[in-house]
C-alpha positions in Angstrom: -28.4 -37.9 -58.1 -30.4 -37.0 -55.3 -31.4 -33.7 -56.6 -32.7 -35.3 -59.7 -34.8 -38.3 -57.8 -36.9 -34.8 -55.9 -37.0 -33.3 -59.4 -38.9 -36.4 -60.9 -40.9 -37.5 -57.3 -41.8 -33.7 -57.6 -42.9 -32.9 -61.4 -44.7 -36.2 -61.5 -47.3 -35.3 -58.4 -47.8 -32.0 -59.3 -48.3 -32.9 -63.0 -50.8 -35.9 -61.9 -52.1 -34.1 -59.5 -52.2 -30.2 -59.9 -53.0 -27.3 -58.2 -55.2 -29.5 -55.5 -52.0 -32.1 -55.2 -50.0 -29.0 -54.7 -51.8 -27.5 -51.8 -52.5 -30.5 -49.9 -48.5 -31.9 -50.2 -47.1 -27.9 -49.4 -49.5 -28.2 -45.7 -48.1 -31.4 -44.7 -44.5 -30.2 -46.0 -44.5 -26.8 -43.8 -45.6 -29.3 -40.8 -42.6 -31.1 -41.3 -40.3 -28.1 -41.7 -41.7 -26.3 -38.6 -40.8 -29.9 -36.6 -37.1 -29.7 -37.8 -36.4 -26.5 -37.1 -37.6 -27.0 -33.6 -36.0 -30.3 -32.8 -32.2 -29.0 -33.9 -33.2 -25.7 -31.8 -34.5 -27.0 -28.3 -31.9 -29.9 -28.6 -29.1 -27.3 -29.7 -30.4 -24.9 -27.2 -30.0 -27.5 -24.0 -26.9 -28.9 -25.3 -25.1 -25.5 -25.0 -27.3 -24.5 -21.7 -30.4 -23.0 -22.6 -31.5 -20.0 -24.5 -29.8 -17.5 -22.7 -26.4 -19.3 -22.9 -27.8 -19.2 -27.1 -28.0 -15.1 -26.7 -25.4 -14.3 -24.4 -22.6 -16.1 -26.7 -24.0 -14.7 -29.6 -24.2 -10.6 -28.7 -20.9 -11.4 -27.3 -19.3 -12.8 -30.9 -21.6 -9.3 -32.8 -24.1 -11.7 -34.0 -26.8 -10.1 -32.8 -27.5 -6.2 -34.3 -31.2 -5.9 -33.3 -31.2 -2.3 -33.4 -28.0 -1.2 -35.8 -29.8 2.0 -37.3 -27.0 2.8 -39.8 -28.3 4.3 -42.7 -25.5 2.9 -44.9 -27.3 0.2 -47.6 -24.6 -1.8 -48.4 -24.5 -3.2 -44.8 -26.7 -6.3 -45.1 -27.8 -6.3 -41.1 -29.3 -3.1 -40.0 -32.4 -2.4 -38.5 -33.4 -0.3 -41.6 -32.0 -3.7 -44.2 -34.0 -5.7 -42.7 -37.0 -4.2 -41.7 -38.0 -2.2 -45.1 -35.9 -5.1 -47.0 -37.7 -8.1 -45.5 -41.4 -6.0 -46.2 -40.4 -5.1 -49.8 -38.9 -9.6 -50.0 -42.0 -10.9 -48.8 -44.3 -8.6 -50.7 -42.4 -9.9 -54.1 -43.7 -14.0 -52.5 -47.1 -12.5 -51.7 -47.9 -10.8 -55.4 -45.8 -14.3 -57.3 -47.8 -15.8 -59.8 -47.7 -19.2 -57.3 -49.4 -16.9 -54.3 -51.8 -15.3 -56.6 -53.0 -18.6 -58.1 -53.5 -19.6 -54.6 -55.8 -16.8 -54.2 -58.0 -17.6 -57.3 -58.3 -20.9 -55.8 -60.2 -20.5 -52.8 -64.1 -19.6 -52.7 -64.1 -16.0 -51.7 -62.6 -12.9 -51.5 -62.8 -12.6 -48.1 -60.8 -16.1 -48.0 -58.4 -14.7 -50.7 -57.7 -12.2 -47.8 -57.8 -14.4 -44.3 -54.6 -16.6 -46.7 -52.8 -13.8 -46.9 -53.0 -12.3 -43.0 -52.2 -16.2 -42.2 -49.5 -16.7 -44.9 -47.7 -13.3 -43.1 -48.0 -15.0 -39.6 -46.8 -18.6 -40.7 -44.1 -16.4 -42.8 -43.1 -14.6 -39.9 -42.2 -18.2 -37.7 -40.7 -19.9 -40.4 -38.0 -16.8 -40.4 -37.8 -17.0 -36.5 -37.0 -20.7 -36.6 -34.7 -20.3 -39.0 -33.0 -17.4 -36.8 -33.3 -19.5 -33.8 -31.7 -22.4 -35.3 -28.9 -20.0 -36.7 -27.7 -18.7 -33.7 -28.1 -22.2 -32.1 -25.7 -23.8 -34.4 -23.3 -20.5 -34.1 -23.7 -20.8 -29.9 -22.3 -24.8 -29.9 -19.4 -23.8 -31.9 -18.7 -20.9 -30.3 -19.1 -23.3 -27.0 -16.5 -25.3 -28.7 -14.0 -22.8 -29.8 -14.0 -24.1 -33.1 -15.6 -23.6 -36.3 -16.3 -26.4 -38.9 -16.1 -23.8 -42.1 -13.2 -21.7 -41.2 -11.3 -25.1 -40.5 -12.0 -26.5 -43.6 -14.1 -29.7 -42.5 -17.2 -28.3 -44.5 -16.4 -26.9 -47.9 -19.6 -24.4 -48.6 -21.6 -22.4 -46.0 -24.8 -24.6 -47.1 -23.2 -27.5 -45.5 -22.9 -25.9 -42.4 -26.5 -26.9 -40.5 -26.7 -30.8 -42.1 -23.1 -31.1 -40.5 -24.2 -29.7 -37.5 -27.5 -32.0 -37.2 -25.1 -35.0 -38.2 -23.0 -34.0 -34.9 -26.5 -33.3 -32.6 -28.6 -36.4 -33.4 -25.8 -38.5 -34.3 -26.8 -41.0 -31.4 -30.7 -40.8 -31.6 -32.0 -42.5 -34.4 -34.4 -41.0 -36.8 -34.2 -37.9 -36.1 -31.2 -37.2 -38.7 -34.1 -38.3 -41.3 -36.5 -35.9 -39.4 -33.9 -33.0 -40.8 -33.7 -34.6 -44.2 -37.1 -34.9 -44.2 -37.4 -31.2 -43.7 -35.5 -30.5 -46.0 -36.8 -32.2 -48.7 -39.7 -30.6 -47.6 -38.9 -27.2 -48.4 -37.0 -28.1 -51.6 -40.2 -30.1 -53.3 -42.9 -26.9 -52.1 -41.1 -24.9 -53.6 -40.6 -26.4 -57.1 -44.0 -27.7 -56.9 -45.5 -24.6 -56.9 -43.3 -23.1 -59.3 -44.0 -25.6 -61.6 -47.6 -25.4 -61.6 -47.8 -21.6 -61.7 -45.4 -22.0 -64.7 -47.4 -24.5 -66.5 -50.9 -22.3 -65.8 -50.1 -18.8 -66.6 -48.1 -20.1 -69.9 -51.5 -22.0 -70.8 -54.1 -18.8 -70.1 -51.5 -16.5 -71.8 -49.8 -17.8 -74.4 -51.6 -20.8 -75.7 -55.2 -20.5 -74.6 -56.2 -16.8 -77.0 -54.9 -18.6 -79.9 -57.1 -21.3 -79.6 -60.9 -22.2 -79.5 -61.5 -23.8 -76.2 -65.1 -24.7 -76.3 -64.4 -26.7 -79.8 -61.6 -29.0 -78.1 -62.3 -31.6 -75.6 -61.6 -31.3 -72.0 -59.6 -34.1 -71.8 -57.4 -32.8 -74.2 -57.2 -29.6 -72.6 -56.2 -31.3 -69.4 -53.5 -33.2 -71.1 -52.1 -30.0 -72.6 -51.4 -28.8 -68.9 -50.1 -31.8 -67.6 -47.8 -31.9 -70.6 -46.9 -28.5 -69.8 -45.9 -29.1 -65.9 -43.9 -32.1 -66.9 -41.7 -30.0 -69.3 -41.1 -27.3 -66.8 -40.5 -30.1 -64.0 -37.6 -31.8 -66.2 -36.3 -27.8 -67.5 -35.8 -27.6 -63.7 -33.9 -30.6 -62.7 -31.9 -29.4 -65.6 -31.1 -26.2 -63.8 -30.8 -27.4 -60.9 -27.8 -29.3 -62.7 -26.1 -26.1 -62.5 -26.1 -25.3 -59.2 -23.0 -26.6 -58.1 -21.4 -23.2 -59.9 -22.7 -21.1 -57.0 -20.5 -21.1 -54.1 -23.7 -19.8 -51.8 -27.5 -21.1 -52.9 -29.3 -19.4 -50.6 -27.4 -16.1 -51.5 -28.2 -16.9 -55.0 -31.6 -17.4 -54.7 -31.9 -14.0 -52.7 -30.4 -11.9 -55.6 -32.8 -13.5 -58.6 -35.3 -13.4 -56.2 -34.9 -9.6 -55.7 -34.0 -9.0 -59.2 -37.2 -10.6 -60.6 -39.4 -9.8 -57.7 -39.0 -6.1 -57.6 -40.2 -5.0 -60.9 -42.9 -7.4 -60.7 -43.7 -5.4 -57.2 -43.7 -2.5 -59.2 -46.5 -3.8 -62.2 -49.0 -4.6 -59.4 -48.7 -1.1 -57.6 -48.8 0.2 -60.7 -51.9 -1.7 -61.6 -53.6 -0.9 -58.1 -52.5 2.7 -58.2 -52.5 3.7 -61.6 -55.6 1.5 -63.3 -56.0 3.4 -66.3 -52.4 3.0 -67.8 -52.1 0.9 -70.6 -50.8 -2.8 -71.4 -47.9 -1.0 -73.5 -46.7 1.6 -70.9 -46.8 -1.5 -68.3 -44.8 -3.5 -70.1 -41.9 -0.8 -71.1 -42.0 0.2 -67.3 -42.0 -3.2 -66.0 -38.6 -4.1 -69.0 -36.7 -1.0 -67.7 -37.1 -1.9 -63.9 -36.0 -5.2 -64.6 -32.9 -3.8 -66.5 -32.2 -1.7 -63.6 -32.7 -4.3 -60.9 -30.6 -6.7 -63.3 -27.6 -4.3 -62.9 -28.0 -3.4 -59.6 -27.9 -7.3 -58.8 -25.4 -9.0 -61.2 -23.4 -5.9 -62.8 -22.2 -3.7 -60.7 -19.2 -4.8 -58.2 -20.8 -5.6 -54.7 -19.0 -3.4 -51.8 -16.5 -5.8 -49.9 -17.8 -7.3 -46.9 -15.9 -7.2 -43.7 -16.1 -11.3 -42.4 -16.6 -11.4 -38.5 -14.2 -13.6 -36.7 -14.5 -17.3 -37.1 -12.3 -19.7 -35.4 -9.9 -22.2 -37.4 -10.2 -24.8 -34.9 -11.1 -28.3 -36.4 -13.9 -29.5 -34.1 -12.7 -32.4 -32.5 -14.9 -35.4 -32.2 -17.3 -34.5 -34.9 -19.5 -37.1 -36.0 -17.3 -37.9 -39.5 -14.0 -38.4 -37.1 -16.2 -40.9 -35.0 -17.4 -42.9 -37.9 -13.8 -42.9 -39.0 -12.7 -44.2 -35.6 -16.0 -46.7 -35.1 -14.8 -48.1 -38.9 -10.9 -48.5 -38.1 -12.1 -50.3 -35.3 -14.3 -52.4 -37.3 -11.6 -53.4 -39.5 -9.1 -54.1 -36.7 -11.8 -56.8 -35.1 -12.1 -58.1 -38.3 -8.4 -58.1 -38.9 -8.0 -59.8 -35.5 -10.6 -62.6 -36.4 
């Protein structure tokens, strides 16, 4: 239900709104996310004693493989994986039909380019937070000797940081909405932009040469648009039905992400690099690469991924066994009465 509420609060401001609503609502949702990440990682950090404490218990546990130079690449954290796979990952978001309408949007080229220097910096702290917060979470558990996933009391890896928050600002008010604030945040910039890139590049290239623009009235032509977000917004809260069939969102995200990004990686260099090919060639490169990256994603078997240690420890007095406890005792006063 609740992902269904974002889908409609979502398609109906960026369909009202557009591009300018979009913009505006993904400034003041990055704000917010920044804010989380730093409240569950300096009050997760000083609950366990301090950043160091944060380090030292994760190199300790091999979470930490800074400088891993194994060539191998099916190992997912080596300094070659993540250095030339996080610049090929961030390239596919900075050439995405949402970044590049972004571009077209401001007043210059020269502004076209400052967003982009700035998008890498504000890129680059949103991945450190998310690190930071990471091996925050893993350094109170660890603390703890006990692991909430391996000991059954979360079901899916995703639940792992709200169950964590639940347990850090279970006795400070508002700041467990701060976290779902955050992540609403991220969920509804994301859609939002998707949905209006969607809706734009299906109007300038698949409706808009078939039709005589200057002969129909601009209100009408505005309506067409709007008409055109709201049906991706409601095709995506029907995906998003869906998602419960993936045991790992994020994961899956990563691989469509990759799959879809790289060939459309490829098309731009192609384009910068190679100007005087033609639309056909392009488009038979661009089908093939997606073939390619399609197998390499979703067909092939995956090499088997050695888990690292976890503890099946329950954590004892987690927030859901104290709400237990505070209720039993409810109904044991009320009992008494």
């Amino acid at each position: 239900m609740l992902f269904r509420s974002i889908g409609v609060v979502c398609t109906f401001y960026s369909t009202i709104g557009g591009m300018k609503a979009v913009v505006a609502t993904d400034t003041l949702q990055a704000l917010t996310m920044l804010a989380t990440f730093l409240a569950v990682t300096i009050r997760g950090a000083i609950d366990v004693g301090g950043l160091g404490q944060v380090f030292r218990l994760a190199k300790e546990n091999a979470r930490l493989e800074f400088f891993n130079m194994n060539f191998d690449p099916t190992k997912k954290t080596t300094f070659w994986t993540q250095t030339i796979g996080g610049f090929f990952f961030y390239l596919t978001i900075a050439v995405s039909q949402s970044s590049y309408q972004r571009y077209l949007s401001v007043s210059s080229l020269h502004q076209a380019r400052k967003s982009v220097t700035l998008g890498f910096f504000l890129a680059l702290l949103v991945s450190l937070c998310t690190m930071f917060t990471g091996l925050t979470m893993y350094a109170n558990y660890a603390a703890r000797g006990c692991d909430p996933y391996g000991s059954g009391q979360v079901c899916h890896s995703d639940q792992l940081l709200p169950f964590f928050v639940m347990e850090l600002y279970e006795n400070l008010p508002g700041l467990t909405g701060l976290f779902l604030a955050g992540m609403l945040s991220s969920a509804l910039s994301t859609i939002s932009s998707s949905i209006n890139s969607l809706a734009a590049i299906t109007w300038a290239d698949f409706i808009a040469p078939y039709i005589d623009t200057s002969k129909t009235p601009e209100w009408k032509l505005a309506l067409a648009n709007k008409a055109l977000a709201a049906a991706y917004g409601l095709i995506s809260i029907g995906l998003a039905t869906l998602s419960h069939a993936s045991s790992n969102i994020l994961k899956t995200r990563m691989t469509i992400y990759g799959v879809v990004g790289g060939p459309f990686v490829g098309l731009f260099v192609l384009g910068m690099l190679v100007p005087f090919s033609s639309q056909k060639s392009a488009l038979t490169a661009f089908i093939v690469a997606l073939a390619l990256s399609s197998f390499l994603g979703f067909g092939q078997p995956k090499p088997t991924k050695k888990p690292l240690s976890l503890s099946t420890t329950p954590c004892e007095n987690s927030w859901r066994e104290n709400r237990s406890e505070e209720h039993t005792s409810e109904l044991q006063s009320h009992h008494d009465l």
